[in-house]
C-alpha positions in Angstrom: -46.8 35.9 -49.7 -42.9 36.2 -49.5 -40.6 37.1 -46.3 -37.7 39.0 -47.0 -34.5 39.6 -45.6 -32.8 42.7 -46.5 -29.4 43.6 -45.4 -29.6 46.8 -43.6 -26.1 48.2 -44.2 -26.1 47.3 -48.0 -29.8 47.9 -48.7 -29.6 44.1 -50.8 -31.7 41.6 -50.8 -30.9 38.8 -48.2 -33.0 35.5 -48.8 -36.7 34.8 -50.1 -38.8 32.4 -48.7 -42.5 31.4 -49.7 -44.9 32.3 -46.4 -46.7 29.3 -45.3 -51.1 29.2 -45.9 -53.2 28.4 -42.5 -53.7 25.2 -44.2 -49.8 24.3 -44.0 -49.8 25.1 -40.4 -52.2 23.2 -39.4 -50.4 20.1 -41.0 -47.1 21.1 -38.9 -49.4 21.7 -35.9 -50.3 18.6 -35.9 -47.1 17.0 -36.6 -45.9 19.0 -33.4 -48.8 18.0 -31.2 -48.1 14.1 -31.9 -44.4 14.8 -30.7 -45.6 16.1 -27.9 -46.6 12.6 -25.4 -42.5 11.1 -26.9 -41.0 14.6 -25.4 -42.9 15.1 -22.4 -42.3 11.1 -21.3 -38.7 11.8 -21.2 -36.8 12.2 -18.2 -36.1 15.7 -17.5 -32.5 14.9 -17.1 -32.8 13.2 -20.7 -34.3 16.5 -22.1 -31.8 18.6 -20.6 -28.9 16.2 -22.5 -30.5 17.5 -25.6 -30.3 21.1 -24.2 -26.7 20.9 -23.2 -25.9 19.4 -26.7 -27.5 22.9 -28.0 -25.3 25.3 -26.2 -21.9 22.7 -27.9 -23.7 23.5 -31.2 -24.4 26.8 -30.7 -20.5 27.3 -29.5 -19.0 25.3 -32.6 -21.2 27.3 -35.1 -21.2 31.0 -33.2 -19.4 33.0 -35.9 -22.0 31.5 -39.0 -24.8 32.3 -36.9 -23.6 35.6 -35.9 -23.3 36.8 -39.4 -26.5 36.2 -39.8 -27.9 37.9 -37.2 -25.8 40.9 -38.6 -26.8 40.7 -42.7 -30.7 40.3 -41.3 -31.1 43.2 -38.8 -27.4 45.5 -38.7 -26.2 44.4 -35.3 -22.6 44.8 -34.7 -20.8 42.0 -35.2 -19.4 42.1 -31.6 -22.4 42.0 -29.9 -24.0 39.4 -32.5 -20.8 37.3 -31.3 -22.0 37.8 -27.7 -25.9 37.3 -28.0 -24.8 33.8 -29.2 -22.6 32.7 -26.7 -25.7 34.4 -24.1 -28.0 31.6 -25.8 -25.3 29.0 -25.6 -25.2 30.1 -21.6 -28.7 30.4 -21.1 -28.7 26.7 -22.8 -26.0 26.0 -20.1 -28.1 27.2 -17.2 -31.1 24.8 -17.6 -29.1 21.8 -18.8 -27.7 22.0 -15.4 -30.9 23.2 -13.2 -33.9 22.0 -14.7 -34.0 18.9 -12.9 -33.9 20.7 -9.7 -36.4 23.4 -10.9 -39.1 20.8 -11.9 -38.8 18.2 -9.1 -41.7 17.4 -6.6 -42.1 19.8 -4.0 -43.3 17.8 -0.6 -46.1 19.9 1.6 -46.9 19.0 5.0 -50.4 18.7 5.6 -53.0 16.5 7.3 -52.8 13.7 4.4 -50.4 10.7 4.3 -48.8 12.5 1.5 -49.5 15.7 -0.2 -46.7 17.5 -3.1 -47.5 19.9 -6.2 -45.6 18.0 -9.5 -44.8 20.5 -12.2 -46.3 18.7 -15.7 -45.9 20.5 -19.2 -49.0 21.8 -20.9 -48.2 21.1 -25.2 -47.7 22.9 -27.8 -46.2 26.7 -26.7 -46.3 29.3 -29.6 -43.6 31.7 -29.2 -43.8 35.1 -31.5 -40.4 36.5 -31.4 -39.1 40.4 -32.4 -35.9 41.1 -34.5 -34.1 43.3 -32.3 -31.9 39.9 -30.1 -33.0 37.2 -33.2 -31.7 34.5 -31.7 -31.6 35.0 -27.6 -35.2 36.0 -27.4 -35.9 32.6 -28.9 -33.4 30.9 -26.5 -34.8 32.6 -23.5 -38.7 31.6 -25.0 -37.8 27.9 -26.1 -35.2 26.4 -23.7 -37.2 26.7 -20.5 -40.0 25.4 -22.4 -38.8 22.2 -23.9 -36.9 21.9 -20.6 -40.6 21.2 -18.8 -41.2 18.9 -21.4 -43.2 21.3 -24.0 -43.3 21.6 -27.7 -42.7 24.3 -29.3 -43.9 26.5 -32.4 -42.2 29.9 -33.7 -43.4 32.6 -35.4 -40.1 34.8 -35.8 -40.1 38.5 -36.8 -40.5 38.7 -40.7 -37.2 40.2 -41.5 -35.1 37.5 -39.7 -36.4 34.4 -40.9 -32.7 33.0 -41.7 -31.9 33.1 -38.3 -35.1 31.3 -37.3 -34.0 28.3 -40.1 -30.4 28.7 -38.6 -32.3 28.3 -34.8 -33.8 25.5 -36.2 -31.1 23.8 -37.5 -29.5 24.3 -34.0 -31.8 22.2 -32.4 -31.6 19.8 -35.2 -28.2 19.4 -35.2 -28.6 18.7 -31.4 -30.3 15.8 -32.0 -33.9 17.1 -30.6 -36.9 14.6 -32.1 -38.4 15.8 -35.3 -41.1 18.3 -34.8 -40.0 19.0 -31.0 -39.3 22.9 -31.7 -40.6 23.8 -35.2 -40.5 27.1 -37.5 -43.6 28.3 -38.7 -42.7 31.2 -41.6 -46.0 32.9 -41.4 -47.3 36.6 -41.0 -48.7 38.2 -37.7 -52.2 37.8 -39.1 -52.0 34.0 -39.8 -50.2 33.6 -36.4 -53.6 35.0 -34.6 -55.9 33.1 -36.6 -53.4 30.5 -34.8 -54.4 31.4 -31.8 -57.7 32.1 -32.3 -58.5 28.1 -33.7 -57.2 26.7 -30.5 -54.0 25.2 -31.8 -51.9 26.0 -29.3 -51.6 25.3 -25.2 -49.7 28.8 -24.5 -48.6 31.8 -25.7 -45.0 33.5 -25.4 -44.8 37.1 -27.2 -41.9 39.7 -27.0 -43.2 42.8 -28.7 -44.6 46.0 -28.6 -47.6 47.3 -26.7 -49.8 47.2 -30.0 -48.6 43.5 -30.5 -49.0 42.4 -27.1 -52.8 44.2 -26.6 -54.1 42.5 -29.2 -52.4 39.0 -28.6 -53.6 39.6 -24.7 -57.0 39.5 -25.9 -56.8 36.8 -27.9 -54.9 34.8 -25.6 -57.4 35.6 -22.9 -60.8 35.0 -24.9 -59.5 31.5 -25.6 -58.2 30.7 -22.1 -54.3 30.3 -22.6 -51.7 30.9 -20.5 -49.6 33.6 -21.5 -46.1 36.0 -21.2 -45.4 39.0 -22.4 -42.8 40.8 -22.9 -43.3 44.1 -24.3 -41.4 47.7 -24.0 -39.5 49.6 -22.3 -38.4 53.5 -21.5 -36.0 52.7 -18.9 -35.0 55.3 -16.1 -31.1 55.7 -15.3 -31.2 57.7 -12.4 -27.8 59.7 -11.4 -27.7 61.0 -8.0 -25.8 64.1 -6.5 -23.1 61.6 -4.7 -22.9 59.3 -7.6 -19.6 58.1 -9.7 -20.7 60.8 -12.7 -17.8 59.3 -14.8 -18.6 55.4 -13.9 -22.5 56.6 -14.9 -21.6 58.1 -17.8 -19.7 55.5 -19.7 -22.0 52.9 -18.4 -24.9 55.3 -19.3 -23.6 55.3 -23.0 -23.1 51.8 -23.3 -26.6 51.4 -21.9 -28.4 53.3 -24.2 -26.7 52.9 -27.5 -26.5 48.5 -26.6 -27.4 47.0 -30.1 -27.6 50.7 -31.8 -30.4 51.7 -29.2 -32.3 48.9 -30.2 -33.6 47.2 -27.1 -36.9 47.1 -24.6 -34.3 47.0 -21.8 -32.0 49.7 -23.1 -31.4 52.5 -20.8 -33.9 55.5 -22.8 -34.4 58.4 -20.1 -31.1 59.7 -18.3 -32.7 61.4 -14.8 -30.0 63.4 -13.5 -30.3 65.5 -10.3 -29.0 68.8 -11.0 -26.3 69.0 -8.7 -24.3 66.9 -11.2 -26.4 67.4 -14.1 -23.9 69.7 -16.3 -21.2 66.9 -15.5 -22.8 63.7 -16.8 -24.0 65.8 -19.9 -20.3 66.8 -20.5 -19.0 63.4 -19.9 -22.0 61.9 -21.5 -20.9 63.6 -24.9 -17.5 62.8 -24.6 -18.3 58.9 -24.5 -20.5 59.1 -27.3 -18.4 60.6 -29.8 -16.2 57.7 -29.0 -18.2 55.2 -30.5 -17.9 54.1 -34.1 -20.7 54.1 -36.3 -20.2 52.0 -39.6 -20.1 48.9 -41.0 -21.6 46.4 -38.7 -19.5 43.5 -40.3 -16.2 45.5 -38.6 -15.2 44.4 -35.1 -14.8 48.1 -34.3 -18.2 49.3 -34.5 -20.3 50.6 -31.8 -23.4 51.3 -33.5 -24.7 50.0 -36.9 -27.7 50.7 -39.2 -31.1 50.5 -38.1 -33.2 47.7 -38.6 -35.5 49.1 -41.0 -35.8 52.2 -43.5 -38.8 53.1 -41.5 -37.6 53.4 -38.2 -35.0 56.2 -39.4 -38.2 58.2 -40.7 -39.7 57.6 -37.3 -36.7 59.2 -35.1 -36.2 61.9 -36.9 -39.8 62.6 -35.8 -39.1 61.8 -32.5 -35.9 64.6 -32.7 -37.5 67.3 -34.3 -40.5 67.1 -31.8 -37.5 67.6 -29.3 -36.2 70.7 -31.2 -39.5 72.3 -31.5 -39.6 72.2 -27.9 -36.9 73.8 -26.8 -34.2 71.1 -27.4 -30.7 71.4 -28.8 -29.5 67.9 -29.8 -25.7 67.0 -30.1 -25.1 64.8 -32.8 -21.4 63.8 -34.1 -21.3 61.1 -36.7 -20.7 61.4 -40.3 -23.0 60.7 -43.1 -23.4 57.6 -44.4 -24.1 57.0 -48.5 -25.9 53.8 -48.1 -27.6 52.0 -44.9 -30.2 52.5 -43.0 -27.8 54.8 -40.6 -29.3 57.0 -37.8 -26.6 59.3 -36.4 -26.6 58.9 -32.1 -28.0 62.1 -30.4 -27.4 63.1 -27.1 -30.2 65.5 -25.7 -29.9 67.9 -23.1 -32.3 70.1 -21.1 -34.7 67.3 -22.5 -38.2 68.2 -20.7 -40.5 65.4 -20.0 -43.7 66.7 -23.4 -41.3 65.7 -25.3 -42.0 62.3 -26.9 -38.1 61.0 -26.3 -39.0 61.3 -22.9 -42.4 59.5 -22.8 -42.4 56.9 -25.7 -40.6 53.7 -26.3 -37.6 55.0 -28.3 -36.2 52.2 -30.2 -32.9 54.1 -31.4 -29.8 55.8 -30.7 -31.7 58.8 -29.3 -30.6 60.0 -25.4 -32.5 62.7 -23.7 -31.2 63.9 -20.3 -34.1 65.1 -17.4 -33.1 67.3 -15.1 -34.2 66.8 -11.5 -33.6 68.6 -7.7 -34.2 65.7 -5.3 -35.1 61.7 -5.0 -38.7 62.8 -5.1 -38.8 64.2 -8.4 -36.2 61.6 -9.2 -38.8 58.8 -8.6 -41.5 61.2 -10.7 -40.0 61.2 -13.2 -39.2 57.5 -13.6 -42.6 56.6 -12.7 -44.3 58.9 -14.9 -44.7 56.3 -18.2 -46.8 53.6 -18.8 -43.8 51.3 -19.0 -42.2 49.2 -16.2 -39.5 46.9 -17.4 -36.1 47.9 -16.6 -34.4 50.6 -14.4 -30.8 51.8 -12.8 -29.9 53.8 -10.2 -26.4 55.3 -9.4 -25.0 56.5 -6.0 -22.2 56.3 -4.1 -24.3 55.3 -1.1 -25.7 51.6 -1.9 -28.4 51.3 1.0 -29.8 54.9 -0.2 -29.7 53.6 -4.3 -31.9 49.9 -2.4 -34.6 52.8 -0.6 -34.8 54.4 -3.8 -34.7 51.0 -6.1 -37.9 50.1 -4.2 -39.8 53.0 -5.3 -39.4 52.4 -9.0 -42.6 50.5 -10.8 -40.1 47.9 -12.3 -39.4 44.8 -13.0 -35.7 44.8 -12.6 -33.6 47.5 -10.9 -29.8 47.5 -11.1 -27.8 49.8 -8.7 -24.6 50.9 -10.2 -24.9 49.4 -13.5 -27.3 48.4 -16.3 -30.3 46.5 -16.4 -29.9 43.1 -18.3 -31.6 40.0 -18.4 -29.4 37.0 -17.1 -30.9 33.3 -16.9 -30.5 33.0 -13.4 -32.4 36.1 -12.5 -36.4 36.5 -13.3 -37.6 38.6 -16.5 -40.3 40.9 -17.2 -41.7 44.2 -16.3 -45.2 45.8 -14.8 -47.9 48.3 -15.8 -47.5 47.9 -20.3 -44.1 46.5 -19.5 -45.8 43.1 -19.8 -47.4 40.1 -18.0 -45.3 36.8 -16.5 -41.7 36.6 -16.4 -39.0 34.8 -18.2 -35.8 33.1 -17.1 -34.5 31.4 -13.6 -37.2 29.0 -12.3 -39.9 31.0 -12.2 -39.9 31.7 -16.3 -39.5 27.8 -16.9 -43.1 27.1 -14.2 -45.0 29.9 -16.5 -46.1 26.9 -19.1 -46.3 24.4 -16.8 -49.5 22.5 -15.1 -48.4 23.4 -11.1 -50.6 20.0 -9.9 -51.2 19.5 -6.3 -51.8 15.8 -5.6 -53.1 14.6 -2.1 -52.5 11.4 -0.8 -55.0 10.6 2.1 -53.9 8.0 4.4 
């Protein structure tokens, strides 16, 4: 089997590389597994050394690597630029905190002595998406190796330049051979994976489908396990709200890496007091952006990752416009690329599937709504729980409402993000575990209580 990478703005052929057999993994398993006693016996202060060499590499490096990320899967060059220096911060973060993360907490009890010691478990098997190639493997690996894990990735199979060029970073940084390893393999060899026991934990970022059936794989063999699936985020506008603050930030929410993101702002729930102004305004900001070539610092939003996934919007539009919907669209065609034009829709009633799906695109539907209670509804009302925002110009009342959203993140006057200092994940088929700040680096750990009796 063959992986290839295909540009999506020039619709050429990227790389070819030869797709390894079960048999090959095995081998590298192996080798990965016997790294494993070397890695873990280091100090974590020794490990982190390693880490903070990473973020220097990824800093000297940032504009090969973002060029990669852009030929492989369209992303504007900009925000490639950025998603590199978020690794690089990320890498900063845990050089600096591990140490204090992983130390021995002391309990007080009847014993002489009794603390819980934080010990790493092996070999963690990441399965990473496309969409952030190369900070959805940061935010995976670095907490990981940090404990003292190894670890294995299975990267998306359109990427697989930047999971060599990920692999050369932590190369270059000196980590031992076999510490973090590339496996370039298809989803069904990475379950059989799984399924043989080869692995101490599992990290996947994906969608429900991908999760479900990892989930029960995961589970029937006992191994500890995050996911991180998708997302149809609420922004919720209220009556006494900033409507021109929402609004640009409510454009540069949804259309973040051309719409392509679980933590993308996807349903705009706007109570109706205000509702005819954050459309208005909401247009206005969109026709700002430039659609184009990704390569050009000035573009907003670029091709989509794949052929398909323009086939699957328009779907998503026209089930909009058979219901009642009247999208506003602006850009220009585009001869070549894998171009989907950004839609604002309005009136957008919640049948519609733009308003109940996971819509990984530059597609923005606007929900009408007459108080918090419907407000709340509405944002409830998927099976998704990852990300959420609400804006009013009353802080305490955005906090009361905040707490009513089934979420794992909600950001009051601004736009849910993942940061390495704060916890991430979601609820309900949002996901299971979190990722980042202490609590992401404990979730392939051993948490070990020992006793000491006097």
């Amino acid at each position: 089997m063959k992986l290839k990478s295909v540009n999506p703005y020039t619709e050429e052929l990227n790389w070819t590389y030869d797709a390894l057999s079960f048999k090959d993994c095995e081998q590298q398993i192996e080798l990965s597994r016997a790294a494993f006693p070397g890695w873990s016996a280091l100090s974590v202060e020794e490990r982190a050394m390693y880490i903070a060499r990473a973020a220097h590499v990824l800093r000297q490096n940032k504009p090969v690597y973002a060029e990669v990320i852009t030929k492989e899967m369209g992303k504007p060059i900009r925000g490639a630029l950025a998603e590199v220096e978020k690794c690089a911060k990320g890498c900063d973060y845990y050089a600096e905190h591990a140490a204090e993360f992983l130390k021995d907490e002391p309990v007080e009890t009847e014993a002489g002595k009794s603390y819980i010691t934080f010990e790493p478990l092996g070999v963690i098997f990441g399965i990473m998406p496309w969409n952030f190639p190369f900070w959805q493997v940061f935010r995976f690996a670095v907490p990981a190796l940090a404990a003292g894990n190894v670890c294995l990735l299975k990267h998306a199979s359109n990427v697989p330049g930047s999971a060599l060029e990920i692999l050369k970073v932590f190369l270059e940084a000196g980590l031992p051979e076999n510490v973090f390893k590339v496996l370039l393999i298809d989803s069904k060899t990475a379950m059989k994976i799984i399924d043989e026991d080869l692995v101490d934990g599992v990290s996947l970022t994906g969608s429900v489908a991908a999760g479900s059936a990892v989930g029960e794989l995961a589970g029937k063999k006992i191994k500890p396990l995050v996911l991180e699936l998708g997302g149809s985020d609420p922004f919720i506008v209220l009556e006494d709200a900033d409507v021109d603050a929402a609004a640009r930030m409510a454009v540069k929410a949804r259309f973040i890496n051309s719409g392509q993101s679980c933590i993308a702002a996807k349903r705009f729930i706007v109570m109706e007091d205000v509702v005819v102004e954050f459309t208005e305004k909401f247009d206005k900001y969109m026709q700002q952006l430039k659609v184009g070539d990704p390569m050009d610092p000035e573009t907003d939003i670029g091709p989509m990752a794949k052929k398909e996934f323009v086939g699957e919007l328009e779907k998503v539009l026209k089930d909009a416009e058979k219901k009642g919907a009247e999208p506003k669209v602006h850009a220009a065609e585009h001869e070549k690329g894998f171009f989907f034009k950004p839609a604002l829709v309005p009136a957008a009633s919640t049948d519609m599937k733009v308003c109940s799906l996971e819509i990984f695109g530059p597609i923005a539907p606007v929900i009408t709504v007459k108080d918090e209670d419907e407000a709340v509804e509405v944002a409830n009302s998927t099976e998704f729980g990852l990300g959420a925002a609400v804006w009013s110009g009353d802080p305490e009342r955005a906090e009361r409402l905040a707490k009513r959203i089934r979420s794992g993140l909600v950001a009051i006057n601004g736009m849910a993000k993942s940061d390495p200092r704060l916890p991430f994940g979601g609820v309900k088929k949002s996901g299971v575990g979190r990722e980042l700040s202490h609590y992401g680096l404990k979730e392939f750990v051993n948490i070990k209580t020992v006793v000491v009796n006097k």
